[in-house]
C-alpha positions as CSV (number, residue, x, y, z in Angstrom):
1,X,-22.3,-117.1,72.8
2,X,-24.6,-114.2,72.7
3,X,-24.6,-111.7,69.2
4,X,-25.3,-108.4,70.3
5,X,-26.6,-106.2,67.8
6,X,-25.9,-102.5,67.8
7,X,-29.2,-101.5,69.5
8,X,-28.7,-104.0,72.1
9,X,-25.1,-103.9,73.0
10,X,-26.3,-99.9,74.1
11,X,-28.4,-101.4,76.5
12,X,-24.8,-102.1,78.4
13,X,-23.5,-98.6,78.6
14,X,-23.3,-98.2,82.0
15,X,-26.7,-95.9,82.5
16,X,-28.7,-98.9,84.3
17,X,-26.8,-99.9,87.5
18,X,-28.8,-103.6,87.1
19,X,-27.2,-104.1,83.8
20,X,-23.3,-105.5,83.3
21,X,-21.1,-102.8,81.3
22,X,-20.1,-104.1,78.1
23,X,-17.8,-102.4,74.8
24,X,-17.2,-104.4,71.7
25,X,-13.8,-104.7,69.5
26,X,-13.2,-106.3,66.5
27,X,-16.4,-108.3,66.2
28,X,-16.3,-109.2,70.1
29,X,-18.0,-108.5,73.1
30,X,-16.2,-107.5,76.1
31,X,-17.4,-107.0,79.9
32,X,-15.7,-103.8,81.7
33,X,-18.0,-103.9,84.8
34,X,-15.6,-104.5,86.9
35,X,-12.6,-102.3,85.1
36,X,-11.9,-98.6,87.0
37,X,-11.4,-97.6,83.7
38,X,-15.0,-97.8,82.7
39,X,-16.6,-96.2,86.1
40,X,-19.9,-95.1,85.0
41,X,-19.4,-96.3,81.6
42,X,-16.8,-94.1,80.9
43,X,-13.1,-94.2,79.1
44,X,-12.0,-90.7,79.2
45,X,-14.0,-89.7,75.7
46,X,-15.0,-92.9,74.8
47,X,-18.6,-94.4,75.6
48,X,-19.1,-98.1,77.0
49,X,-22.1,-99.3,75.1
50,X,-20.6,-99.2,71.5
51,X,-17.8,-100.4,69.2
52,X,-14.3,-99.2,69.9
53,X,-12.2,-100.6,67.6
54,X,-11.7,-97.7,65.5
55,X,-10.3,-96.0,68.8
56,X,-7.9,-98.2,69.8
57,X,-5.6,-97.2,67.4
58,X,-4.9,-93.8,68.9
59,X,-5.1,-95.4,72.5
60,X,-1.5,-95.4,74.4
61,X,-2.1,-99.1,74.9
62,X,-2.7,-102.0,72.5
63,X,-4.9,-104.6,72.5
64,X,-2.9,-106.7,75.2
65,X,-5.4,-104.8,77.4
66,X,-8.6,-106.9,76.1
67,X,-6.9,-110.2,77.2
68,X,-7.7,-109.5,81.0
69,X,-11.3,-108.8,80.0
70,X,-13.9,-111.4,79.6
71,X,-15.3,-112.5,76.5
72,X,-19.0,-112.2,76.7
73,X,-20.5,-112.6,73.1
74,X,-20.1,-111.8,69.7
75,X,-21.0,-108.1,67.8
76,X,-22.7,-107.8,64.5
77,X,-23.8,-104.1,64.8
């Protein structure tokens, strides 16, 4: 699997239309392309693009959510 470093996992943030949108949690790297959630690379506050694991905690969800999401490398910002 791909390690994305910090520099290039904000390559994915949603800014180039010819790139997939990725976030990365807990050391993972997620694809949210195709998630509503992340329209324009977008979570309400929160930035596709970067590491949200510190966020999750004050999200009204867990981390059941990742588990739909595809697993598309590893992050070693």
């Amino acid at each position: 699997m791909k390690v994305f470093t910090e520099e290039e996992l904000k390559r994915y943030d949603g800014s180039n239309p010819d790139n997939p949108i990725y976030i990365a949690y807990k050391g993972k790297v997620y694809d949210v392309t195709e998630s509503p959630l992340f329209k324009d690379g977008m979570h309400f506050e929160h930035c596709a693009g970067c590491d949200l694991t510190e966020f999750l905690e004050d999200a009204p969800h867990g981390e059941e959510v990742l588990e739909e999401l595809k697993e598309v490398g590893e992050y070693k910002g």
